[in-house]
PLY file of the C-alpha trace (Angstrom):
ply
format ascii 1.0
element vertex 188
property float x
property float y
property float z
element edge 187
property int vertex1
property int vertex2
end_header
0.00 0.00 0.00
1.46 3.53 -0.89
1.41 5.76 1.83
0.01 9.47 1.40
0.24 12.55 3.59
-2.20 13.27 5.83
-3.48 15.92 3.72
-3.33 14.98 0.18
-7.17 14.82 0.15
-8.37 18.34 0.25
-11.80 19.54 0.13
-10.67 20.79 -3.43
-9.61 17.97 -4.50
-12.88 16.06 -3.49
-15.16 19.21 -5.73
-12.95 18.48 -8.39
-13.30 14.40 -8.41
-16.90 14.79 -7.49
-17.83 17.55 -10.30
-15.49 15.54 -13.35
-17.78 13.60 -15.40
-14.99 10.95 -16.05
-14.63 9.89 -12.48
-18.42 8.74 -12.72
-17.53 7.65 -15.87
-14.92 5.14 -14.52
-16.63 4.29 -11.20
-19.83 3.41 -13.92
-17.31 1.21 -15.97
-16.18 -0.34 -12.47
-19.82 -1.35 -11.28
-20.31 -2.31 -14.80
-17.36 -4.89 -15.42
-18.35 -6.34 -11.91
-21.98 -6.92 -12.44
-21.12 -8.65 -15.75
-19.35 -11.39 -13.36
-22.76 -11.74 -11.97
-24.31 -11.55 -15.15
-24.11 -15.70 -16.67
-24.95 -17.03 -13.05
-28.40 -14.92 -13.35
-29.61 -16.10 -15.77
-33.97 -16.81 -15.87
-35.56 -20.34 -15.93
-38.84 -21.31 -16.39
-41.29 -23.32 -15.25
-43.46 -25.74 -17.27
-46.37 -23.35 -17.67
-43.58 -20.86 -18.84
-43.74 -18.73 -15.69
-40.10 -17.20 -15.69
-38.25 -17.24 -12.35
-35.45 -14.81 -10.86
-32.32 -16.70 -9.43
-31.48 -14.88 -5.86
-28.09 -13.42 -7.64
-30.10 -11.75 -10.60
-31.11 -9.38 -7.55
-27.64 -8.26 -7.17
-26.68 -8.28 -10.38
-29.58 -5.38 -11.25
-28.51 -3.67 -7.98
-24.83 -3.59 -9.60
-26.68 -2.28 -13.04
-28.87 0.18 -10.88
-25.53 1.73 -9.68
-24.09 1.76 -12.46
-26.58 3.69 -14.37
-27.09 5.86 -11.23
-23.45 6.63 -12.00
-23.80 7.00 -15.59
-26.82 9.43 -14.87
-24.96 11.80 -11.97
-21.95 12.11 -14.75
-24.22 12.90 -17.57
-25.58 15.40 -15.05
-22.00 16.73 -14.76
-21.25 16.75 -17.93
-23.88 18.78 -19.09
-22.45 21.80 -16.34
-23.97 20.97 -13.04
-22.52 20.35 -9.84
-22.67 17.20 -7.21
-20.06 18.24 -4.98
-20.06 22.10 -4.08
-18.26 24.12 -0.79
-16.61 20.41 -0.06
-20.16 18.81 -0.07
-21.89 16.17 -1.84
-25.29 17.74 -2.87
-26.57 15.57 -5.35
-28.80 16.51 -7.77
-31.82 18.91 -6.10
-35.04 17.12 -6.15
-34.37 13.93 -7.01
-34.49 11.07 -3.72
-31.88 9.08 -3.03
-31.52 6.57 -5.51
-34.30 7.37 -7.54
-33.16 6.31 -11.10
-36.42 7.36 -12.69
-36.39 11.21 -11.01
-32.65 11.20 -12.16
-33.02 10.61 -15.79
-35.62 12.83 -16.32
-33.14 15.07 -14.22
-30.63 14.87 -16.53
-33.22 14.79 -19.40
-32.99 11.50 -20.90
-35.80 10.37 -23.33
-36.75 6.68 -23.13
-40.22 5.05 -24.31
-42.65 3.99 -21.70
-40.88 0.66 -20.97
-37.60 2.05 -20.83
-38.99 4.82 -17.99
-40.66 2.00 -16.44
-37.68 -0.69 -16.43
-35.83 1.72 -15.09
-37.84 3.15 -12.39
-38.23 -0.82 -10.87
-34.67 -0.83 -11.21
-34.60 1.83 -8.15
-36.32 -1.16 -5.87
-32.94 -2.99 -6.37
-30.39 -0.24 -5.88
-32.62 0.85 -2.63
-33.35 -2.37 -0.84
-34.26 -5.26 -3.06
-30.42 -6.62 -4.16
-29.44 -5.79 -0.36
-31.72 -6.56 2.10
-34.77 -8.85 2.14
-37.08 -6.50 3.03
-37.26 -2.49 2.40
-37.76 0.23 4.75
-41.07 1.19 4.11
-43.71 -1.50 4.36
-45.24 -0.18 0.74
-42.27 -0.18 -1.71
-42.78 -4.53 -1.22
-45.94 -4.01 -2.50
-46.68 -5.70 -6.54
-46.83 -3.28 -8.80
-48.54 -2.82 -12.69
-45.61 -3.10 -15.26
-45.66 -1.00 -18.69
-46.42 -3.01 -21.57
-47.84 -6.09 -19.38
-50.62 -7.82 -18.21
-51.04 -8.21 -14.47
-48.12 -6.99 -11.68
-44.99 -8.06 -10.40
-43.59 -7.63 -6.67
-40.16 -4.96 -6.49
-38.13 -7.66 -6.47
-38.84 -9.18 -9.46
-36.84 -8.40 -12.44
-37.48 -9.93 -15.86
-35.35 -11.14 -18.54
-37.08 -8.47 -20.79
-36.64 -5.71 -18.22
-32.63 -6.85 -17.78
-32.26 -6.08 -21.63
-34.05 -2.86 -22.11
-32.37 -1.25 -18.81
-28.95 -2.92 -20.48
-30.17 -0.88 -23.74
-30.27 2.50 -22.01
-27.02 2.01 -20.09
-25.34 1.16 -23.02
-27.04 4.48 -25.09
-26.55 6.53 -21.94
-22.90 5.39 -21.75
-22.18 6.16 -25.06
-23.35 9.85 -24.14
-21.17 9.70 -21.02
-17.99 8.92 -22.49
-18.41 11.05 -26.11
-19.24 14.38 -26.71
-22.80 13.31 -29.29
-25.37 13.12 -27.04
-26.76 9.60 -27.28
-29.75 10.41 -24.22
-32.71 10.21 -26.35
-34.38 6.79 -27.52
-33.04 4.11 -29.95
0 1
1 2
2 3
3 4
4 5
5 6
6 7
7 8
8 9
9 10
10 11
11 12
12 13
13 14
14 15
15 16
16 17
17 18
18 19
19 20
20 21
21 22
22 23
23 24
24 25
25 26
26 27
27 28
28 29
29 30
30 31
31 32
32 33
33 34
34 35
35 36
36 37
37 38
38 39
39 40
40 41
41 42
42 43
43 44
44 45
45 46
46 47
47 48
48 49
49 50
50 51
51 52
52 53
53 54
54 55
55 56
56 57
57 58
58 59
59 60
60 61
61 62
62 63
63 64
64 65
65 66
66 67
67 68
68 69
69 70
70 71
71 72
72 73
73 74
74 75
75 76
76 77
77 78
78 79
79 80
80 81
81 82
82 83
83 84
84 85
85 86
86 87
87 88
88 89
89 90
90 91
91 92
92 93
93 94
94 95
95 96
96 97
97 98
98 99
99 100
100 101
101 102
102 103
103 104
104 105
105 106
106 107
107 108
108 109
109 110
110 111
111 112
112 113
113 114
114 115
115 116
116 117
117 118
118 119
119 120
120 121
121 122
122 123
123 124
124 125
125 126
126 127
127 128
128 129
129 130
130 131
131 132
132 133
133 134
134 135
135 136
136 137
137 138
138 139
139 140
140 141
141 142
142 143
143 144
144 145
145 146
146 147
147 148
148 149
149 150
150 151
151 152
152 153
153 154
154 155
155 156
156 157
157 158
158 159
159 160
160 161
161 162
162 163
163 164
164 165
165 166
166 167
167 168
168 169
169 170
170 171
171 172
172 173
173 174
174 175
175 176
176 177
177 178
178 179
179 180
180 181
181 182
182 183
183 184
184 185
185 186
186 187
C-alpha cells in the first residue's frame, strides 16, 4: 500500500473528483465490469407453464446495473455543467431522492419510451433495498406493482429477462453519451 500525507485529500480535491464527469464515468465502468461477473450465473428459468423465475443473484446483479446507471446518470448530469459536490459537499442533484433512477433521468433529461422509464424506475427497488436486504424500509415499496407493456403486476423484487435487456439498452445508449461528446440520451 502507498502511503500518502495526511493531507493529500483536500476539500478541493474532493469538488474536483466529485464535479469531473470521467470519475463517474470510470466508477460506472467499475460497477459495470463487476456486475457482468454476476451476469451468466443470473440467468432466468422457467417453469413448465412458462412462468419465468429470478435466481437470488439476478437481484444483485440489477442492484450492480442500478448503480451503475445511477453513476452514468450523476456524470451525464456533470457533464452537461452541473454540480454534485459544491463548498466540499456532496449535494446531489436537487429534487431527485436518493436513488431514484427514474427522477434522475428525467433530471438529466434522458428520453426513453414507456418501458424504458418503467424498467428503469423498478430498477430503483434494487439499488434501494431489493439486491441488499430482504425487506425495504417502508412497508409499501414490497408491494406488486402494474408493469408497462404487461398484463397483471410483479412484486419490487422481481426483475425480468425483458426488463434486464431494455435497462442494459439505455445504459449502453446513456454510456455512449457519457464517455463522447454526441449526445446519445434520447431513444433508440
Amino acid at each position: 500500500m502507498t502511503n500518502y500525507p495526511a493531507d493529500w485529500w483536500t476539500p478541493a480535491l474532493y469538488e474536483e473528483v466529485g464535479n469531473n464527469r470521467n470519475a463517474w464515468l470510470v466508477w460506472a465502468d467499475t460497477l459495470w465490469e463487476a456486475a457482468k461477473l454476476l451476469r451468466p450465473a443470473s440467468q432466468p428459468s422457467k417453469l413448465p407453464d412458462g412462468t419465468e423465475l429470478m435466481v437470488s443473484t439476478a437481484a444483485v446483479y440489477a442492484m450492480l446495473l442500478g448503480y451503475t446507471l445511477e453513476c452514468t446518470l450523476k456524470g451525464l448530469w456533470v457533464k452537461q455543467g452541473h454540480k454534485i459536490v459544491e463548498g466540499g459537499r456532496y449535494i446531489d442533484v436537487p429534487g431527485v431522492g436518493s436513488h431514484r433512477l427514474l427522477e434522475l433521468a428525467k433530471a438529466v433529461g434522458v428520453t426513453a419510451t414507456e418501458q424504458e422509464f418503467d424498467a428503469v424506475n423498478r430498477l430503483s427497488a434494487f439499488v434501494r433495498f431489493a439486491g441488499r436486504y430482504p425487506v425495504s424500509i417502508h412497508a409499501n415499496e414490497m408491494r406488486p406493482r402494474a408493469v408497462a407493456g404487461r398484463e397483471g403486476s410483479t412484486v419490487p423484487g422481481f426483475y425480468s429477462s425483458e426488463d434486464f435487456a431494455t435497462v442494459e439498452r439505455v445504459r449502453n445508449r446513456l454510456m455512449t453519451s457519457l464517455r463522447f461528446d454526441k449526445s446519445a440520451t434520447g431513444s433508440s
